[in-house]
C-alpha positions in Angstrom: 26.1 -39.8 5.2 22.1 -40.4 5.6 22.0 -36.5 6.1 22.8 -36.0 2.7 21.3 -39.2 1.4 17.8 -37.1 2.6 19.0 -34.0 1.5 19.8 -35.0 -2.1 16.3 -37.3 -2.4 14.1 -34.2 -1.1 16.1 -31.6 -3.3 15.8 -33.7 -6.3 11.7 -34.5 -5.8 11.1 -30.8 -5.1 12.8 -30.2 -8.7 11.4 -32.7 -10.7 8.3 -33.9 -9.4 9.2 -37.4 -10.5 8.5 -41.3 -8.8 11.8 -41.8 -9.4 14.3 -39.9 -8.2 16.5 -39.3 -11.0 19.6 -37.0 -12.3 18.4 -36.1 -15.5 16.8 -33.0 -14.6 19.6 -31.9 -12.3 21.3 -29.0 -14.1 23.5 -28.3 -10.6 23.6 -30.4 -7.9 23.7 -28.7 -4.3 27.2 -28.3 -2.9 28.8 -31.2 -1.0 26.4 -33.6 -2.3 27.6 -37.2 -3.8 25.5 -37.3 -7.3 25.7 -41.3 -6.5 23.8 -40.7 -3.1 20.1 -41.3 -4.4 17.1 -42.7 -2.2 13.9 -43.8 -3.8 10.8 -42.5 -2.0 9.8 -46.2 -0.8 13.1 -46.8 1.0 12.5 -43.1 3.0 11.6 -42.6 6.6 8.0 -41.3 7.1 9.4 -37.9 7.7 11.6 -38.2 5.0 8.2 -38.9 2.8 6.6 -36.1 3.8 9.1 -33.6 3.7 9.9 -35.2 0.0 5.9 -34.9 -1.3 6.1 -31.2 0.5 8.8 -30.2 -1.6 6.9 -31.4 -4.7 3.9 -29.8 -3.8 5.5 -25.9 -2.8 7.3 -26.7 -6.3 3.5 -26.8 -7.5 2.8 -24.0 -5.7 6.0 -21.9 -7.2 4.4 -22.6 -10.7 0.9 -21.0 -10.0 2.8 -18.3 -8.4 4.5 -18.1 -11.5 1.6 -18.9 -13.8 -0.8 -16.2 -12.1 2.1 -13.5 -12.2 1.8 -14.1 -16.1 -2.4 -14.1 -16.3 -3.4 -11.4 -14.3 -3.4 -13.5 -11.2 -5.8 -16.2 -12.7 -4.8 -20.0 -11.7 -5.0 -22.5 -14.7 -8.0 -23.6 -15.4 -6.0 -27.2 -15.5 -3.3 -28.2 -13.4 -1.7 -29.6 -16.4 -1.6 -26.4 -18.2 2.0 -25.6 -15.6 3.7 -28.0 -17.8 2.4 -27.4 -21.2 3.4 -23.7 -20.4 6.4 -24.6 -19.2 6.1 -23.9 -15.4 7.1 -27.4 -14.6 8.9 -30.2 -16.3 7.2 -33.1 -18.0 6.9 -35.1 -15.0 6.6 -32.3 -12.9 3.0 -33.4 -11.5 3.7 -36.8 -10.7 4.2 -37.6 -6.8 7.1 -39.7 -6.3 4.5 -41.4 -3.4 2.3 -42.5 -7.0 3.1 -46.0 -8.2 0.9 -45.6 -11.5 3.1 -42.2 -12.6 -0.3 -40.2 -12.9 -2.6 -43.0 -14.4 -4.6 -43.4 -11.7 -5.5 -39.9 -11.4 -5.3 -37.4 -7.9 -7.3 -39.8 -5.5 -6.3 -43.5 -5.5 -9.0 -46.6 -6.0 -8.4 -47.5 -2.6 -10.7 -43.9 -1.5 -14.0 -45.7 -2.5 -16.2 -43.1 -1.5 -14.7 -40.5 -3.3 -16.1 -40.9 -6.7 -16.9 -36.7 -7.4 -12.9 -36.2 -7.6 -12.8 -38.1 -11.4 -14.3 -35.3 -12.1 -11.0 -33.4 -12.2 -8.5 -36.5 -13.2 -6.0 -35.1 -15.3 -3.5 -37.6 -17.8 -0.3 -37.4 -16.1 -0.9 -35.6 -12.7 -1.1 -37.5 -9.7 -2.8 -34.4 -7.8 -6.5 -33.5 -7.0 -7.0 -29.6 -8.4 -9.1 -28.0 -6.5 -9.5 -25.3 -8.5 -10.2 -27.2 -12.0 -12.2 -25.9 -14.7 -14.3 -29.2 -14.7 -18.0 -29.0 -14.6 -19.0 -29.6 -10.5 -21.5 -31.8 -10.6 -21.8 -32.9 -7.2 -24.6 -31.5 -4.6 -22.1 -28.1 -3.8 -25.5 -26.5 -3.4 -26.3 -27.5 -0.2 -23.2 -27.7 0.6 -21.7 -24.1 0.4 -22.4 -21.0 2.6 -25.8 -19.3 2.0 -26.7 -22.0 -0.2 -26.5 -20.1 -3.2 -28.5 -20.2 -6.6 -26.0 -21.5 -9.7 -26.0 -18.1 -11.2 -24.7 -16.7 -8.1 -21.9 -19.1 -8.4 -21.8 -19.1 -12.0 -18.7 -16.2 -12.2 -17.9 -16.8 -15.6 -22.0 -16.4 -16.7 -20.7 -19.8 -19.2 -23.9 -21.9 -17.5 -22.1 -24.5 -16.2 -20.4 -24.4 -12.6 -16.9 -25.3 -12.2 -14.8 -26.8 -9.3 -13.1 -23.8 -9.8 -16.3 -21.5 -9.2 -17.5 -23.7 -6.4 -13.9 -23.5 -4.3 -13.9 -19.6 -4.8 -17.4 -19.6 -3.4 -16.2 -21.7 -0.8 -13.4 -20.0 0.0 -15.1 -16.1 0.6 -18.2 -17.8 2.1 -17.6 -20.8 3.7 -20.0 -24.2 4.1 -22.6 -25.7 6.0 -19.6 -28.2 7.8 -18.4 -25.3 9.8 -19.5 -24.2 13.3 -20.9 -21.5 13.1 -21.6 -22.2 9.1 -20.9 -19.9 6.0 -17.6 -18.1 7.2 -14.5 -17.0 5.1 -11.5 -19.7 5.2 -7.9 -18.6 6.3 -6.0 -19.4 2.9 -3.2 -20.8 4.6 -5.9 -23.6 5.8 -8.0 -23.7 2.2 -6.8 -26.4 0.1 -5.7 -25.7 -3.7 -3.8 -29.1 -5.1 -4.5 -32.2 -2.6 -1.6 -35.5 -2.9 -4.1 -38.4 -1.3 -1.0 -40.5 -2.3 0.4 -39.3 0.8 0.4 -42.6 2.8 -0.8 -44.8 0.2 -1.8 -48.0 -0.1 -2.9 -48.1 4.0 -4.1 -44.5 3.8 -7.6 -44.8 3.4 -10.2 -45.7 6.1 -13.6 -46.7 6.2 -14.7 -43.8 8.5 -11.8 -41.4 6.5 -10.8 -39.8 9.6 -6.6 -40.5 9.4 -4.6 -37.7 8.4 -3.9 -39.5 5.0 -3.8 -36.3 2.6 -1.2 -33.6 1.9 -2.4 -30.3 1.0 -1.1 -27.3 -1.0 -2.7 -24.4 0.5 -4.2 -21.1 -1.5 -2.0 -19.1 -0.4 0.4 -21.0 -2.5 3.0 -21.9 0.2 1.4 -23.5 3.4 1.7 -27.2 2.6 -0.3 -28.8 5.6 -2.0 -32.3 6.6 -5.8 -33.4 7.1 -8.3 -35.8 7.0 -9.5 -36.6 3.3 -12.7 -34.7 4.2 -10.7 -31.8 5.3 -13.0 -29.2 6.5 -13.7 -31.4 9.4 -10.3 -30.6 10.5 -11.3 -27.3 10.9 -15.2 -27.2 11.5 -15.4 -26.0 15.1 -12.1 -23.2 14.1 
């Protein structure tokens, strides 16, 4: 009975995207699986929240796939743009692990040190974009591998350096955290769409070193833990 009591919550969050888990978005339920069995996210076992906010996240993931497929591989320029398109239903980027439904934006208050992510808040996603279209304005400069010059970054030529711009750079040339600095990340290990709601409300940390934050990877499928500061998972890899 619990089996499928898991089963239905996880299928149903991987669909919709939605706090609660709810039928209305259910056009066919899996076979052998009461439609009366439903488990709200704060009533799961830790394993059964994580594999719940993993299935929301690869069903983020499917919808770039899809939404690159359709611009000549370009990701959205905002995460919200899946469901204005149509790659996801309306509530299709709230984390069922959010209690504000996508008010709060992708990091909660409780972070306190992570002001620079308003910068990509989006109305009704609960999700930190990685790739957003937002003007960086944080010090990226001393921050990514080589230290390059904005212009450098600047792909677009617009004169103004996006999150976007910054990740890619990131991405090809790696940081200044890594040892030894300024090489290429795996994708499978590069973050894309980050749920910091994983955990919450005893996720965050003075010293931010739990393994509070769920990641959607670049490659579009690996959905993998770390640290809010992530790249200090991986700085002596």
């Amino acid at each position: 009975m619990m089996k499928r009591v898991l089963v239905l919550a996880i299928w149903v969050a991987g669909l919709s995207g939605c706090t609660s888990v709810k039928l209305a978005h259910m056009e066919k339920l899996p076979e052998n699986v009461e439609p009366l069995l439903v488990l709200s996210y704060g009533a799961m076992t830790p394993t059964a929240q994580h594999e719940c906010l993993a299935a929301e996240l690869r069903t983020v993931g499917r919808a770039l796939q899809a939404y690159a497929q359709s611009h000549n591989g370009q990701l959205p320029p905002r995460l919200t743009d899946l469901v204005s398109e149509k790659y996801l239903p309306a509530c299709g980027l709230v984390s069922s692990a959010d209690p504000t439904f996508g008010k709060d934006g992708g990091v909660p208050n409780c972070y306190t040190n992570w002001g620079q992510a308003v910068e990509t808040d989006e109305s009704g996603s609960s999700y930190l974009y990685e790739f957003s279209a937002a003007p960086c304005k944080w010090d990226w400069q001393s921050y990514l591998g080589g230290k390059p010059a904005a212009a450098a970054v600047d792909t677009n030529k617009d004169g103004a350096v996006s999150w976007a711009e910054v990740k890619s750079w990131q991405l090809s040339h790696g940081d200044t955290v890594q040892t030894p600095k300024s090489k290429p990340y795996d994708k499978s290990l590069f973050p894309v769409v980050r749920c910091y709601w994983y955990q919450y409300p005893t996720a965050y940390t003075p010293d931010a070193t739990g393994k509070t934050v769920l990641n959607l990877a670049a490659d579009l499928q690996t959905v993998f833990v770390s640290q809010p500061w992530w790249e200090k998972d991986q700085a002596g890899q």
